[in-house]
C-alpha positions as CSV (number, residue, x, y, z in Angstrom):
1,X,-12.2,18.2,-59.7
2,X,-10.6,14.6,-60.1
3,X,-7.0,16.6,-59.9
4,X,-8.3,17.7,-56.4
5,X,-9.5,15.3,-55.0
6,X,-6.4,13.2,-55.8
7,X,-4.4,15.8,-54.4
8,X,-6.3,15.9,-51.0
9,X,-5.8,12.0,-51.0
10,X,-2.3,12.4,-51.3
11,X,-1.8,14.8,-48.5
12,X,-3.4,13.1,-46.1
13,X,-1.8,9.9,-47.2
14,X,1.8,10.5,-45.6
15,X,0.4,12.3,-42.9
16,X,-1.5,8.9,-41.6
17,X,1.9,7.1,-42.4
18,X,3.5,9.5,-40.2
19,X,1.6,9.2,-37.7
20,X,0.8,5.8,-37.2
21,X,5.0,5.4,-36.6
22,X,5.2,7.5,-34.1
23,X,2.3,6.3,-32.0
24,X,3.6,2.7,-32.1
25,X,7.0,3.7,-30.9
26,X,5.4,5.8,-27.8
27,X,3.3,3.0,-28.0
28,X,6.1,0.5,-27.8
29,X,7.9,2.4,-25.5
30,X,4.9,2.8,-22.8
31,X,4.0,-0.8,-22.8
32,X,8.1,-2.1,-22.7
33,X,8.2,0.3,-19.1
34,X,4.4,-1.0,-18.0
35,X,5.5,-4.6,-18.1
36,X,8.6,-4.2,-17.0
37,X,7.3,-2.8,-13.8
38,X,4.4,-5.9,-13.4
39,X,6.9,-8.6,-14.3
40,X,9.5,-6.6,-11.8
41,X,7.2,-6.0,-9.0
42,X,6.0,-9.5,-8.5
43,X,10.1,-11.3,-9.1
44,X,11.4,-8.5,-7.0
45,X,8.6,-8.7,-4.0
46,X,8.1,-12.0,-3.4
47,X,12.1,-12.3,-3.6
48,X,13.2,-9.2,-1.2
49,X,10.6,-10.5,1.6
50,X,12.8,-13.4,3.3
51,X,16.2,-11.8,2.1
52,X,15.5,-8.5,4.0
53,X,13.7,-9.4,6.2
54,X,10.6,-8.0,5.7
55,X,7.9,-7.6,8.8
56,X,5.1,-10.4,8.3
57,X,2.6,-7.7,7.8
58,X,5.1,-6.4,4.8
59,X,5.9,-9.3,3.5
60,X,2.4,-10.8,3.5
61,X,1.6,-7.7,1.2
62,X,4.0,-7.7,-0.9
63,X,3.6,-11.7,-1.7
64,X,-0.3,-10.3,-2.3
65,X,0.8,-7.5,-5.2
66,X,3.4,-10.0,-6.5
67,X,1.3,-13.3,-7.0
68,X,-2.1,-11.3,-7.6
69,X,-2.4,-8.0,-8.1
70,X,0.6,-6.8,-10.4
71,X,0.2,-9.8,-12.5
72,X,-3.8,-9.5,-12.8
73,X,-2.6,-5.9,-13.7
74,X,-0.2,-6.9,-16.4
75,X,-3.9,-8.6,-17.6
76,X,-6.7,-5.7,-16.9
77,X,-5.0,-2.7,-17.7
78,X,-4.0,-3.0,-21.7
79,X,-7.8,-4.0,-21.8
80,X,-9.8,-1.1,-19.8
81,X,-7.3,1.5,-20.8
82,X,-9.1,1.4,-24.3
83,X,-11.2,4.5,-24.6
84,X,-12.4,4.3,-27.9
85,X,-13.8,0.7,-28.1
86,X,-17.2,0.6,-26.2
87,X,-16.7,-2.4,-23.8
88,X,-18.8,-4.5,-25.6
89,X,-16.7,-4.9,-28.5
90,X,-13.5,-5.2,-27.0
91,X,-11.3,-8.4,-27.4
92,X,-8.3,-9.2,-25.7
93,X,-5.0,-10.0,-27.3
94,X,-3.5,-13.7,-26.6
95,X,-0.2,-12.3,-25.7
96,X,-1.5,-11.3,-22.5
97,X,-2.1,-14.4,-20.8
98,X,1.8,-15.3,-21.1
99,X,2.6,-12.3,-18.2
100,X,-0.1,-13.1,-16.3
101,X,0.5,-16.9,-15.5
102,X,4.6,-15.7,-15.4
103,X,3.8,-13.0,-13.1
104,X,1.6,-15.7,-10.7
105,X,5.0,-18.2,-11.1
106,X,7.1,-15.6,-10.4
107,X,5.5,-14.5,-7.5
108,X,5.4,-18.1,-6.0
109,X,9.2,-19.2,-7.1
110,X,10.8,-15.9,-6.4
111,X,10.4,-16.4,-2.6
112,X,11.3,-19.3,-3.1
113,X,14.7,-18.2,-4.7
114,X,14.7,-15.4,-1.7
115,X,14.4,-17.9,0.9
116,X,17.4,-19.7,-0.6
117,X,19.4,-16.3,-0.7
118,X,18.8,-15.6,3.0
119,X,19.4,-19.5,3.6
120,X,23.1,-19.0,1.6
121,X,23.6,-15.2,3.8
122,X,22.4,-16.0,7.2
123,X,21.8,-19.3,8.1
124,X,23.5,-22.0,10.4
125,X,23.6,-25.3,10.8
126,X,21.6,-27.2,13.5
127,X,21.3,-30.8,14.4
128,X,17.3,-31.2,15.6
129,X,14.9,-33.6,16.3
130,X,11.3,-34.0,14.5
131,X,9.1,-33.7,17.5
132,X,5.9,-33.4,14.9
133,X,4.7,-34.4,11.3
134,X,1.9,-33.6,9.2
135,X,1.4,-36.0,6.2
136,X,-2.1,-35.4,5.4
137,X,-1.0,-34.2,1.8
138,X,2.8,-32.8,1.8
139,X,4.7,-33.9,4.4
140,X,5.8,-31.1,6.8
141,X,7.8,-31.9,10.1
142,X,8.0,-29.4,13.2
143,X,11.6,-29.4,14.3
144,X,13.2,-28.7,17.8
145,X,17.2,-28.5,18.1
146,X,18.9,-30.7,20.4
147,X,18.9,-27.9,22.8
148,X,15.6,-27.8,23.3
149,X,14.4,-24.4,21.1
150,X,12.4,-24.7,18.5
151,X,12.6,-23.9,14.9
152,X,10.0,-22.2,12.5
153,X,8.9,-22.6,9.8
154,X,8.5,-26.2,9.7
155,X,10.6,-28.6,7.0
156,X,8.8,-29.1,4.0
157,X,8.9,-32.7,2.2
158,X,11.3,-31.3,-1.0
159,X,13.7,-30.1,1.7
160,X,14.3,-33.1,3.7
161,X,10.9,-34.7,5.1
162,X,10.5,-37.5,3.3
163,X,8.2,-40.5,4.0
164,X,10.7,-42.3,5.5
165,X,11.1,-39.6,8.1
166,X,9.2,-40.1,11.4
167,X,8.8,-38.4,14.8
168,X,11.9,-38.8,16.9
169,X,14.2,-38.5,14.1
170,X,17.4,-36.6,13.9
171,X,18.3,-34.5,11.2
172,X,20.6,-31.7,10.5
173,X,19.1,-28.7,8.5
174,X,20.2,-25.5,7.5
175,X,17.8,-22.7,9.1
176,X,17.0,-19.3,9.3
177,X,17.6,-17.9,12.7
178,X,15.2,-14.9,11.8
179,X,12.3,-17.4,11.0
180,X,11.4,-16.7,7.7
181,X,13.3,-19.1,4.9
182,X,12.5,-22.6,5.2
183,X,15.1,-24.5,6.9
184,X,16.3,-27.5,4.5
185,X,18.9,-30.1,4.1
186,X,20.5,-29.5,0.9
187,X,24.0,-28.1,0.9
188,X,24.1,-26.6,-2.8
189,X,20.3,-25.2,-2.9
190,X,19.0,-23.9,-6.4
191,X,17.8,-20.6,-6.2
192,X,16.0,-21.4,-9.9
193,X,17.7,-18.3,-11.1
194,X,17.5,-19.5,-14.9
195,X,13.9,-20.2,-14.8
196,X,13.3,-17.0,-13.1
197,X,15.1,-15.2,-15.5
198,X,13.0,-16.9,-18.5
199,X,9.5,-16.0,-16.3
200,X,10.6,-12.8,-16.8
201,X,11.9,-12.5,-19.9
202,X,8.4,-13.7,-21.4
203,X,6.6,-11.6,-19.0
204,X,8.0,-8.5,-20.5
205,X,8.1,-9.6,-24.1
206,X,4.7,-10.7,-24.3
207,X,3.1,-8.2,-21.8
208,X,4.9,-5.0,-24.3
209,X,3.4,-6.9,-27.4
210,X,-0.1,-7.7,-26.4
211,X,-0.1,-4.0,-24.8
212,X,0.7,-2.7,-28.8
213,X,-1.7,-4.8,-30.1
214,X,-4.4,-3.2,-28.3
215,X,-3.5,0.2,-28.1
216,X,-4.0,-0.5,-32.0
217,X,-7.4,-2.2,-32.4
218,X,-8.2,1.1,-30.0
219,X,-7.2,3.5,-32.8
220,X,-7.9,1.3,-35.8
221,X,-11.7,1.4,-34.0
222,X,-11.2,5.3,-33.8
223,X,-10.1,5.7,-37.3
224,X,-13.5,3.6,-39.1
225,X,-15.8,5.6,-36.3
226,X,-14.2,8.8,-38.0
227,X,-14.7,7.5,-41.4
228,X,-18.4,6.4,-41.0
229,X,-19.2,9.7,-39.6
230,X,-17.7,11.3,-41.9
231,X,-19.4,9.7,-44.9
């Protein structure tokens, strides 16, 4: 009796071995391609809207999936794609928070880094006048040219309106003649494409290892229900 039971033991032994390998590399594999589209999607969307130029109403959406939906996805989808864990009981692995706060930053910086792109590909230079400025918490200045038109979107302070800047001022400022970079005054802008790069590199790293870890507490959870109802 002892001889069989041993033997049983023993045959199902490699067989769990097996197959816990081969669901952590599908495992692996599934949440490397699910973060890489999150972490993607929000760099790629909030950076192709001023390059292209996007319509408002499409860029406007796109900045929406990039800053909050894709990364809240990156978040909410390793969680409530556990089946076997009743909701009460599941946790959420730390790894997780890192793509969600990189997705938010790289929804916010990327168009930055796409404003500077369509700054570099299509702007000109202008001398203009600051016919307006709003200083109740950044400092923003509306800006006409010399010739009378004016230019949108306004100059932010980190691009050339500074406290010292008033109304009646002239300036010279790179813009966009479509409407949609912000123009500036900084010959050799920084499109931030190191820090980018980082965002995303975290994004995905974390993202595919927090997505592992709960894909396994799901089937860990599976394999003690099977046990208990089983004894």
């Amino acid at each position: 009796m002892a001889d069989d039971i041993s033997g049983a033991g023993a045959a199902v032994r490699p067989e769990r071995g097996g197959g816990t390998g081969g669901w952590w590399r599908a495992d692996w594999i599934r949440w490397l391609l699910f973060s890489l589209v999150c972490a993607g999607g929000s760099l790629g969307l909030s950076w192709l809207g001023p390059v292209v130029p996007l319509p408002s109403v499409l860029r406007g959406a796109g900045l929406l999936l990039a800053v909050l939906v894709l990364p809240l996805a990156s978040l909410l989808v390793p969680v409530f794609v556990l089946r076997r864990v009743p909701r009460k009981k599941r946790k959420l692995a730390w790894q997780l928070i890192v793509p969600l706060m990189a997705g938010v930053a790289m929804g916010i910086f990327g168009a930055d880094a796409g404003g500077q792109v369509a700054l570099a590909n299509r702007g000109e230079w202008a001398d203009v006048v600051v016919v307006g400025m709003d200083d109740s918490s950044t400092n923003h200045c509306d800006l006409r040219s010399v010739d009378g038109w004016a230019i949108s979107p306004s100059l932010s302070e980190g691009d050339g309106c500074e406290d010292w800047v008033s109304k009646g001022d002239k300036l010279r400022v790179r813009y966009d003649p479509e409407g949609i970079a912000s123009p500036t005054e900084d010959r050799d802008g920084d499109s931030n494409g190191v820090f980018l790069a980082t965002l995303f590199g975290a994004a995905v790293v974390m993202g595919t290892w927090g997505g592992v870890r709960q894909s396994r507490w799901d089937r860990e959870y599976e394999e003690r229900a099977s046990w208990a109802r089983r004894a």
